[in-house]
C-alpha positions as CSV (number, residue, x, y, z in Angstrom):
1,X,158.0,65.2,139.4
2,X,155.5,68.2,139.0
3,X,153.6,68.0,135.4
4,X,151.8,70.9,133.8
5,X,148.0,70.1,132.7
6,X,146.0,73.2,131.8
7,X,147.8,76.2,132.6
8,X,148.4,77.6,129.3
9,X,144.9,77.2,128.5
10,X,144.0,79.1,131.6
11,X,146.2,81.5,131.5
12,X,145.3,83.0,128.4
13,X,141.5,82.8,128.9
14,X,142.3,84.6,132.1
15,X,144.2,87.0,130.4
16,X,141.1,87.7,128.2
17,X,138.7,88.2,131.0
18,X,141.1,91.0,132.6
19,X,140.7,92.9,135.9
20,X,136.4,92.8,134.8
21,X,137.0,89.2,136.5
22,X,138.6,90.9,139.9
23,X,135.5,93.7,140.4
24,X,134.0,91.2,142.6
25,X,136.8,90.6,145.3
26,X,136.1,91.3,148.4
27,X,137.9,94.4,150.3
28,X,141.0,93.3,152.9
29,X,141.7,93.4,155.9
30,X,144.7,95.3,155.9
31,X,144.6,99.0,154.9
32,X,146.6,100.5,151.7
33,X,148.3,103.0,153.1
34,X,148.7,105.7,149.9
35,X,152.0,107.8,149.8
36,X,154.2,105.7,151.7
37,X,157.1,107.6,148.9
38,X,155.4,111.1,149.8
39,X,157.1,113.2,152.3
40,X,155.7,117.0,153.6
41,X,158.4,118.9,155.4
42,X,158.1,123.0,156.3
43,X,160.7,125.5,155.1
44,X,161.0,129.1,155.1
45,X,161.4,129.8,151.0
46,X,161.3,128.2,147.8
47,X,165.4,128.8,147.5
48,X,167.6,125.6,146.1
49,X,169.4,126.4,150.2
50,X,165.6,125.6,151.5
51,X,164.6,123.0,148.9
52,X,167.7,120.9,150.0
53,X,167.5,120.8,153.2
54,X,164.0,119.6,153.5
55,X,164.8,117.2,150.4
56,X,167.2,115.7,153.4
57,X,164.6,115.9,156.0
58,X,162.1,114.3,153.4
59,X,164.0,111.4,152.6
60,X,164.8,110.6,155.9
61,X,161.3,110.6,156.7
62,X,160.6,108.2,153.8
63,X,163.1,105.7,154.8
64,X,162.3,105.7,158.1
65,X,158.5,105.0,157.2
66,X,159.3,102.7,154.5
67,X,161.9,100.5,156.3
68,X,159.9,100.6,159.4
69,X,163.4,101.4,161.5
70,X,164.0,104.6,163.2
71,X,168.2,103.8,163.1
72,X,168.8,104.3,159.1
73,X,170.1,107.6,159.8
74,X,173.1,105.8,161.3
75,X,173.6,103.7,158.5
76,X,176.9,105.2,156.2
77,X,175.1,104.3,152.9
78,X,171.9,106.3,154.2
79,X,174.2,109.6,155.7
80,X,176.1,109.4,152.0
81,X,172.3,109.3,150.7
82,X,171.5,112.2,152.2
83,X,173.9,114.3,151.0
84,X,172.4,114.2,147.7
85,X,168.9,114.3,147.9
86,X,167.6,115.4,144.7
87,X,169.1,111.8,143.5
88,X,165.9,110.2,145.2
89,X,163.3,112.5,144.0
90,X,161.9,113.1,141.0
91,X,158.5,115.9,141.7
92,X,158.0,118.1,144.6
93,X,155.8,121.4,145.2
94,X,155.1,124.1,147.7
95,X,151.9,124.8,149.3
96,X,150.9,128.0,151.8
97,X,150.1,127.1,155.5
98,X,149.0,129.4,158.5
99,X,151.8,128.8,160.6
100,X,155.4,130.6,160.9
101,X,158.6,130.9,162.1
102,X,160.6,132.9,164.5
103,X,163.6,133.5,163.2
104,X,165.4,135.8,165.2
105,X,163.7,139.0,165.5
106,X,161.1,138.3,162.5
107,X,158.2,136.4,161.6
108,X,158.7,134.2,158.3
109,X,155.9,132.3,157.2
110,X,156.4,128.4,156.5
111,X,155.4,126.7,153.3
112,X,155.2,123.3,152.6
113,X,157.8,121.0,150.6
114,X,155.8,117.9,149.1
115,X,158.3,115.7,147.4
116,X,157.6,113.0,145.9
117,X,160.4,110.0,145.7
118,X,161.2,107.2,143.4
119,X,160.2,103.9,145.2
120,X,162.7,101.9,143.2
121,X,165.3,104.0,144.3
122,X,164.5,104.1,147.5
123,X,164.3,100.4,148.1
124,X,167.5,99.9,146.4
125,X,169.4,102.3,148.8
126,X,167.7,100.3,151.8
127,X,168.6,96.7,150.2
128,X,172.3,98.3,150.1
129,X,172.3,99.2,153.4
130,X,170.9,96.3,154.5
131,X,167.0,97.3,155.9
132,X,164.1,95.6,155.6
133,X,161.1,97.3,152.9
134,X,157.8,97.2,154.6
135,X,155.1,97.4,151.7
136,X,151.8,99.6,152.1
137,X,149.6,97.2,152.8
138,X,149.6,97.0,156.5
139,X,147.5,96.1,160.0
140,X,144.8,98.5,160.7
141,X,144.8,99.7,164.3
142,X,142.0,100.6,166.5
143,X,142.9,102.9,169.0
144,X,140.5,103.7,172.2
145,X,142.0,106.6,174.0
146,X,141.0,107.7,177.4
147,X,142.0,111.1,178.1
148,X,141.3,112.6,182.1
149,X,141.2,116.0,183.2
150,X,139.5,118.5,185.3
151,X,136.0,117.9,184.1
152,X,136.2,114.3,184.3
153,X,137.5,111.1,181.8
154,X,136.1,110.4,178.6
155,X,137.1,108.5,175.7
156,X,138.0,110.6,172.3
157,X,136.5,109.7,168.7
158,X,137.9,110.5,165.7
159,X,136.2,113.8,165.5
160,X,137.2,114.9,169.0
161,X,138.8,118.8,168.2
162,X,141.9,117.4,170.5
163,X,145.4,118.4,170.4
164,X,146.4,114.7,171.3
165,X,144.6,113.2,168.4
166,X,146.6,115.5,166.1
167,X,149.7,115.0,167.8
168,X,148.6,111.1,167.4
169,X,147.1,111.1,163.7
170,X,150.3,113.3,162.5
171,X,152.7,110.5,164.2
172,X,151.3,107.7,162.8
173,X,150.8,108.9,159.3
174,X,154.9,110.0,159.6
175,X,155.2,106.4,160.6
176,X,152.6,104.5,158.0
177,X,150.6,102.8,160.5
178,X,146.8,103.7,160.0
179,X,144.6,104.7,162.5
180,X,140.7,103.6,162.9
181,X,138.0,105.0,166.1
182,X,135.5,103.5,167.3
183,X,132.2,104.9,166.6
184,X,131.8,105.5,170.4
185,X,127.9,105.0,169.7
186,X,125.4,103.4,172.1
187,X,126.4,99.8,171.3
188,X,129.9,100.9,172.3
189,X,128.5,102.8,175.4
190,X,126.9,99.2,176.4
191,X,130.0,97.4,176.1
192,X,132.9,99.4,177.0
193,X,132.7,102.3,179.6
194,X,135.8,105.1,179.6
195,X,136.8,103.7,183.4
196,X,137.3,99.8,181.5
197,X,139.4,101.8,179.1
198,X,141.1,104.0,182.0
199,X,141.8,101.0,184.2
200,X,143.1,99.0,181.1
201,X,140.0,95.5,181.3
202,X,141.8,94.3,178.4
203,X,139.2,91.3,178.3
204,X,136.3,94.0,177.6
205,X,138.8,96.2,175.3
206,X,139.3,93.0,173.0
207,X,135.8,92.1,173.3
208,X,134.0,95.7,172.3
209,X,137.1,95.7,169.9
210,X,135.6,93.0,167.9
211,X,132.5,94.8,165.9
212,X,135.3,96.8,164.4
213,X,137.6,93.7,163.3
214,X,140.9,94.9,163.7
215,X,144.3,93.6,162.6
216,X,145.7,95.4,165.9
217,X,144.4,96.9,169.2
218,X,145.9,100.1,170.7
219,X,143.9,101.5,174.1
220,X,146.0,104.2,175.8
221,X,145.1,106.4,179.3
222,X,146.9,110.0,178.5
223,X,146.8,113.1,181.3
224,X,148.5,115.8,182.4
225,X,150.4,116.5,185.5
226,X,150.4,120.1,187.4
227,X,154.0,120.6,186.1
228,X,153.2,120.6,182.5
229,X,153.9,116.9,181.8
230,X,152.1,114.3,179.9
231,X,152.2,111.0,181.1
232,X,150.4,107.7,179.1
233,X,150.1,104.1,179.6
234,X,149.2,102.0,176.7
235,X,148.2,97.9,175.9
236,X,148.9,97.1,172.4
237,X,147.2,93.6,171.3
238,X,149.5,91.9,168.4
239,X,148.7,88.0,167.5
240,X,145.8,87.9,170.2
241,X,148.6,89.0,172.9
242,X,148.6,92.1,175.0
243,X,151.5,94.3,175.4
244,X,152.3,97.5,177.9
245,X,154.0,100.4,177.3
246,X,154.3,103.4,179.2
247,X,155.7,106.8,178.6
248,X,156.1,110.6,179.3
249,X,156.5,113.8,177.4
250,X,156.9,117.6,177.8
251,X,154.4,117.8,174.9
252,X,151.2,116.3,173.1
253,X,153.6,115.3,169.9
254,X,156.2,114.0,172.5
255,X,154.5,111.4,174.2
256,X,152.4,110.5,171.2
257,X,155.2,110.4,169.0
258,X,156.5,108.0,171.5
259,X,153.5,105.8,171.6
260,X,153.4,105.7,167.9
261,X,157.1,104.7,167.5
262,X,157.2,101.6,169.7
263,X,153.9,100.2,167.7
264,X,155.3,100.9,164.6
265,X,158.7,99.6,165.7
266,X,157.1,96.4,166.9
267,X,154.5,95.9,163.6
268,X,157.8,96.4,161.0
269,X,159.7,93.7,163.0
270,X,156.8,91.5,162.1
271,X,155.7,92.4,158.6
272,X,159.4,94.3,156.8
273,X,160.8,92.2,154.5
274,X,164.7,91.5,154.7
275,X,167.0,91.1,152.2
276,X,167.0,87.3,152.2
277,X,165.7,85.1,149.1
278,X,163.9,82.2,148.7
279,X,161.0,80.0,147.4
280,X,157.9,78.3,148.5
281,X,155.3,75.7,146.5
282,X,152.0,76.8,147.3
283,X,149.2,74.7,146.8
284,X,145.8,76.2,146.4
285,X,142.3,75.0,147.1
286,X,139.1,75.9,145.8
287,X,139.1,77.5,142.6
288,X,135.8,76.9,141.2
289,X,136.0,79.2,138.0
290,X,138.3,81.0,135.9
291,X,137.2,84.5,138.0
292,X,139.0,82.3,140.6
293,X,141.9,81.5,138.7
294,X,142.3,85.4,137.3
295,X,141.5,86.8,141.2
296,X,144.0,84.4,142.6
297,X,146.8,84.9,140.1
298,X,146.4,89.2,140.6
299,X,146.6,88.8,144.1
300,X,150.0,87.0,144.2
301,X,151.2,89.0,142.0
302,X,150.5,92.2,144.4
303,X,152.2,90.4,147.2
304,X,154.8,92.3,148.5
305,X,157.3,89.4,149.1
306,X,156.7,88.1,146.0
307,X,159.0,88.7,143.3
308,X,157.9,85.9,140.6
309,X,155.4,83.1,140.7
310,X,154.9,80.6,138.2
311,X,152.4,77.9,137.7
312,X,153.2,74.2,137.6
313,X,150.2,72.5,138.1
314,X,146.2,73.3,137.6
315,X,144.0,70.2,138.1
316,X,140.8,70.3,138.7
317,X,139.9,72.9,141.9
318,X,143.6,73.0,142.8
319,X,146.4,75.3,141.3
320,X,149.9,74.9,142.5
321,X,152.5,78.0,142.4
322,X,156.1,78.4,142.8
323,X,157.0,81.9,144.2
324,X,160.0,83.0,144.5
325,X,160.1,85.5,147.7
326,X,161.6,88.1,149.6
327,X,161.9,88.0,153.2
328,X,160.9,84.8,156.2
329,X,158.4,82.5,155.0
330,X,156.4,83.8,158.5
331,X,156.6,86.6,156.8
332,X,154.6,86.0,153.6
333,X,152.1,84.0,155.8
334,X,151.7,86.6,157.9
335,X,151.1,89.3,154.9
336,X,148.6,86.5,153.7
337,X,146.9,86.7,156.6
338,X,146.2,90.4,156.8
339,X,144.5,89.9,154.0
340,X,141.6,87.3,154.6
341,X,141.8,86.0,151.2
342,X,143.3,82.7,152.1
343,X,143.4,80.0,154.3
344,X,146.1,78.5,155.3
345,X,145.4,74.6,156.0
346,X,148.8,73.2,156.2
347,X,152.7,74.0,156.2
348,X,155.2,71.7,155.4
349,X,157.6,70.4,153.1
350,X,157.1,68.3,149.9
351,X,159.2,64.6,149.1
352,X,162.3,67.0,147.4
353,X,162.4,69.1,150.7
354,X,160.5,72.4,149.6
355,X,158.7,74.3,151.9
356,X,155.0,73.9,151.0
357,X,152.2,75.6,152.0
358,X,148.3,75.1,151.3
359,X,145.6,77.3,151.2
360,X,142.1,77.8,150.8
361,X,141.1,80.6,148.6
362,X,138.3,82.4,150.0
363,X,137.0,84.6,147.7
């Protein structure tokens, strides 16, 4: 039988200290991607005919980003969704651009639509139509890109003026994934050279990879055929494992967008969160102080599969929870593990048949 010792007393002297206890944590892993609820679409006028259309297109483009699935547009609950959009948002706002369209013999310049939409109701329509929610904090992805043409290969950095880095960065914010470059300085000139990248030396990729510490690897060769075409092929490191992928486009935004979708298709199937309920003990080692306690207790509470936690045992350096949880257990492991603020020492399953896990805290 569990037994409660000092919890209480914790608990409100951790309570008292605040978030002044947390300013020491250390940053994660994983990246916070901000706005997952934000969409930007471009329309032609600020008329209710515009603003509903591209309150559709917005929507769709926050489920899709949100669930991590490309297919909730054929879901019935989603198509009755959007044909009321203004249901799911509650702010939105136009700004000017420089670009335009051609609508039949006239030029009509675009705006931007910025809408912003409730997350509650958005993850509510999803539960209903049975997707999985795929919180913001995700796996960072380092992406070296070798790009060949007439004057020879090179790799692109983040501040290469490239169409295929804004076909790629535009892609992958649509899809919430977030994007880091290598610095492509002189330690990265010593180990990793644009033909390793080109001819796909994974061993080398992974190993000038590591200065950078990556949740995920992305290295891609892109060119361009005498027709017009765009052709890549792309390694994609996930759990230490390589993966290929190869495809072609008629455009920049084509083939990235293509490149972009199968990661991000491949990382939700990993880290979205189904509909299914359950609970876990977890057992927690090494909490020295009560910044410990109040660090550790914050961060479970930010969890996304967590729904509730409770405490049912603090003795000594060890604190044990019950969480109740959304989604696979792998799942919340996983999410822990993005993170780097835990350990995890054991899995298992306690004398009444709970599944158990034990960590380390780190911090």
């Amino acid at each position: 039988m569990l037994k409660i010792k000092k919890s209480s007393y914790w608990r409100a002297l951790a309570s008292l200290l605040g978030l002044a206890l947390l300013v020491t944590a250390s940053p994660v892993l994983a990246v916070l991607v901000p706005d997952l609820y934000v969409a930007e679409v471009l329309v032609t006028s600020r008329d209710d005919t515009q603003l509903t259309r591209g309150a559709r297109a917005g929507l769709l483009q926050v489920l899709v980003r949100v669930s991590g699935s490309r297919t909730v547009e054929n879901s019935p609950q989603v198509v009755a969704a959007l044909q009321h959009p203004e249901e799911y948002f509650y702010q939105y706002s136009y700004e000017s651009t420089d670009r335009s369209f051609q609508i039949g013999d006239a030029v009509v310049p675009a705006r931007i639509l910025r809408l912003t939409f409730e997350p509650s109701v958005v993850a509510r329509l999803l539960r209903e139509a049975g997707f999985s929610i795929w919180g913001s904090n995700r796996p960072s992805v380092l992406v070296w890109l070798a790009f060949s043409d007439p004057s020879g290969r090179r790799l692109l950095g983040e501040h290469d003026n490239s169409a295929l880095l804004t076909a790629l960065n535009t892609r992958a914010r649509l899809r919430g994934l977030p994007l880091l470059y290598p610095l492509l300085d002189l330690e990265d000139a010593a180990s990793l050279s644009s033909a390793e990248v080109w001819g796909a030396f994974l061993g080398e990729i992974g190993a000038a990879s590591s200065r950078y510490n990556p949740d995920v690897v992305l290295s891609g060769r892109v060119q361009q055929d005498g027709s017009g075409q765009w052709s890549g092929f792309w390694s994609y490191r996930l759990d230490q494992n390589w993966r290929e992928y190869s495809n072609t486009g008629f455009s920049e935004d084509d083939l990235m967008a293509g490149m972009m979708d199968q990661l991000a298709d491949a990382l939700a199937q990993r880290y979205a969160l189904d509909a299914s309920r359950g609970s876990v003990i977890l057992q927690i080692d090494g909490i020295h102080s009560l910044a410990d306690y109040a660090g550790l207790s914050h961060y479970l509470e930010t969890l996304t599969p967590v729904l509730d936690s409770s405490v049912l045992e603090v003795d000594g350096e060890e604190v044990l929870f019950r969480l109740i949880t959304e989604g696979q257990i792998q799942q919340l492991i996983e999410i822990i593990r993005l993170d780097e603020k835990m350990l995890l020492v054991n899995q298992g399953y306690d004398a009444e048949g709970q599944a158990q896990l034990v960590y380390r805290w780190l911090l």
